[in-house]
TORTI-554394 format. One line per 2 residues: their letters; for each residue x, y, z of N, C-alpha, C. Coordinates in steps of 0.001 Angstrom, whole numbers. Example, Ala and Ser with C-alpha at 12.3 -4.5 7.8 and 13.67 -1.06 7.14 Angstrom:
2
as = 13190/-5690/7800/12300/-4500/7800/13200/-3300/7800 ~ 12850/-2250/7080/13670/-1060/7140/12900/30/7870
% end
This chain:
80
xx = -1494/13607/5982/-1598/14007/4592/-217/14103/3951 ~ 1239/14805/4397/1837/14810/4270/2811/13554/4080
xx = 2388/12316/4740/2704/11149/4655/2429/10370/3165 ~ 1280/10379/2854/514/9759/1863/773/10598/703
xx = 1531/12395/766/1641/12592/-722/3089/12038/-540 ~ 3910/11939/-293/5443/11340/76/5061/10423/-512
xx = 4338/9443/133/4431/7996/-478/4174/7952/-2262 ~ 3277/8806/-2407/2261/8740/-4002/3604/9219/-4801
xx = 4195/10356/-4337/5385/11051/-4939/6369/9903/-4927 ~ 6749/8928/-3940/7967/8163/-4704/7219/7098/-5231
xx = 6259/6601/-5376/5461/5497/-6223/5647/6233/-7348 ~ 4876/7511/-8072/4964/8359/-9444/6608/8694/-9796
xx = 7662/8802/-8993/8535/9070/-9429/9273/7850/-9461 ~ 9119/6490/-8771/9544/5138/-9372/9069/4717/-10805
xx = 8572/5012/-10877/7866/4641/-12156/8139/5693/-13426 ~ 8460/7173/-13320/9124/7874/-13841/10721/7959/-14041
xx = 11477/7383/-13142/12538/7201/-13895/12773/6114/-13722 ~ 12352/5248/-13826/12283/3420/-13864/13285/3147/-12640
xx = 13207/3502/-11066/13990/2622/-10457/12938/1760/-9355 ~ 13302/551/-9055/11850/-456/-8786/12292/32/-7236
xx = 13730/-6/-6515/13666/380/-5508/12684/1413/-4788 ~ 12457/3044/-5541/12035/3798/-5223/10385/3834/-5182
xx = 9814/2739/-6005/8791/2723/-6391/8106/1633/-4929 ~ 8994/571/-5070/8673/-181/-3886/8622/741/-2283
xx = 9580/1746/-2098/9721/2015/-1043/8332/2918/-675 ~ 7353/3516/-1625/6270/4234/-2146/5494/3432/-1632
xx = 5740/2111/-2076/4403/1167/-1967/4364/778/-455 ~ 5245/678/92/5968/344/1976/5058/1425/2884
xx = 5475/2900/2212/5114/4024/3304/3531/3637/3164 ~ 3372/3710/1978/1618/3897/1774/781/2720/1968
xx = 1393/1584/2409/884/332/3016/622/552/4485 ~ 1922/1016/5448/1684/1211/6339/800/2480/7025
xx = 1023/3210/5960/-81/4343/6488/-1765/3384/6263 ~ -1949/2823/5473/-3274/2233/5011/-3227/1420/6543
xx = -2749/289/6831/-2583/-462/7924/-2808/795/9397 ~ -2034/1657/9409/-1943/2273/10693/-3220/2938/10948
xx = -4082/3187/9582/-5318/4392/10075/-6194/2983/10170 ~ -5953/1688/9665/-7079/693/10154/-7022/472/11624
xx = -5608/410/12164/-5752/152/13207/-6472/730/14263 ~ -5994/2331/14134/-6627/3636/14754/-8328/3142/14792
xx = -8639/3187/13623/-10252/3005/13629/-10535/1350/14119 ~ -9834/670/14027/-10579/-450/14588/-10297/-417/16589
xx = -9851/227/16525/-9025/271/18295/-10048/911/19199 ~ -10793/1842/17818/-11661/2231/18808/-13398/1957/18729
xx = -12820/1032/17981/-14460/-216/17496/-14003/-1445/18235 ~ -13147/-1189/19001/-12511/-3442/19452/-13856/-3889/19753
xx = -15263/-3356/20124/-16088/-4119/20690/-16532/-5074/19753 ~ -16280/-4468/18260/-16941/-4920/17236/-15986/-5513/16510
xx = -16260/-7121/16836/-14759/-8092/16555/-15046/-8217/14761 ~ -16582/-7883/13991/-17135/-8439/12900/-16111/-7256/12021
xx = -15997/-5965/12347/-14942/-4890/11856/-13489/-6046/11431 ~ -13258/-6249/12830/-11696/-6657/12089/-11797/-7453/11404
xx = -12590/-8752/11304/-12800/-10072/10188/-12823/-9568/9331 ~ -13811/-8780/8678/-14442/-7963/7701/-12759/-7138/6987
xx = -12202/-6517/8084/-11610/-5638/7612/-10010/-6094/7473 ~ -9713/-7195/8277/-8834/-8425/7920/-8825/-8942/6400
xx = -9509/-9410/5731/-10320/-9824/4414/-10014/-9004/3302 ~ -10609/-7752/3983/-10306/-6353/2661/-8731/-6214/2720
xx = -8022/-5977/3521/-6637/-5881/3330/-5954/-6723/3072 ~ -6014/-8442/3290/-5345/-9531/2550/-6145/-9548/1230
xx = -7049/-9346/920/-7234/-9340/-770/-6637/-8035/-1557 ~ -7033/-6908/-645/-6253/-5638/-1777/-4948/-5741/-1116
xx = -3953/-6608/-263/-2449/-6434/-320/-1792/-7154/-1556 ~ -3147/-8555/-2152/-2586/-9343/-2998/-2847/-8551/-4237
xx = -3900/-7880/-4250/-3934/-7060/-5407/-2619/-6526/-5922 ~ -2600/-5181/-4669/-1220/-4641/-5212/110/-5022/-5300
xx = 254/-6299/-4649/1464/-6843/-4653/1800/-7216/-6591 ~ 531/-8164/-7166/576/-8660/-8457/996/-7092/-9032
xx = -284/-6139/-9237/-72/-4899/-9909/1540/-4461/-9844 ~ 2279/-4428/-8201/3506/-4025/-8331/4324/-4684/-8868
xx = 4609/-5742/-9028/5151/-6798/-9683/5190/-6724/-11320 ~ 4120/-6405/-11652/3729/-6017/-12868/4435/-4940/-13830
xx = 4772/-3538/-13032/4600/-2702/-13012/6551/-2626/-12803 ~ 7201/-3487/-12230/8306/-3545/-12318/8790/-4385/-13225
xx = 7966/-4984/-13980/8579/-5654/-14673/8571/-4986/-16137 ~ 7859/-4300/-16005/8045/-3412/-17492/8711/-2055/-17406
xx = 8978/-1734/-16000/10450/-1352/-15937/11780/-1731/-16534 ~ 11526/-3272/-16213/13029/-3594/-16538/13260/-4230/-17806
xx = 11731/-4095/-18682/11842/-4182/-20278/11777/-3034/-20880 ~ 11900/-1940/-20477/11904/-639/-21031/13279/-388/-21493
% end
């Protein structure tokens, strides 16, 4: 828990005082926390190979999500 408000806190505070570094580094922690609790739960489903396909899928479509959104989101940073 303590991980994930860290991360939310430098994502909200990148974006509060416009630096893209801090905002990106937000988006890093809270990727890998997303990635690390999939792993946890799929590690202890390995029997069930249809989990990781499935759950392979959801994380390359919402990584491309947020990648565009972050991208986005720095760029009107640096027109501000």
């Amino acid at each position: 828990a303590v991980l994930v408000i860290f991360a939310l806190t430098n994502i909200f505070l990148g974006v509060e005082i416009k630096k893209p570094s801090v905002f990106t580094m937000g988006i890093i922690i809270f990727a890998l926390f997303i990635i690390t609790r999939y792993i946890d739960v799929g590690w202890r489903l390995k029997e069930k190979s249809l989990f990781f396909i499935v759950g392979g899928l959801v994380i390359l479509s919402l990584g491309t999500f947020l990648e565009k959104q972050r991208r986005k989101i720095i760029e009107r940073m640096k027109t501000q």
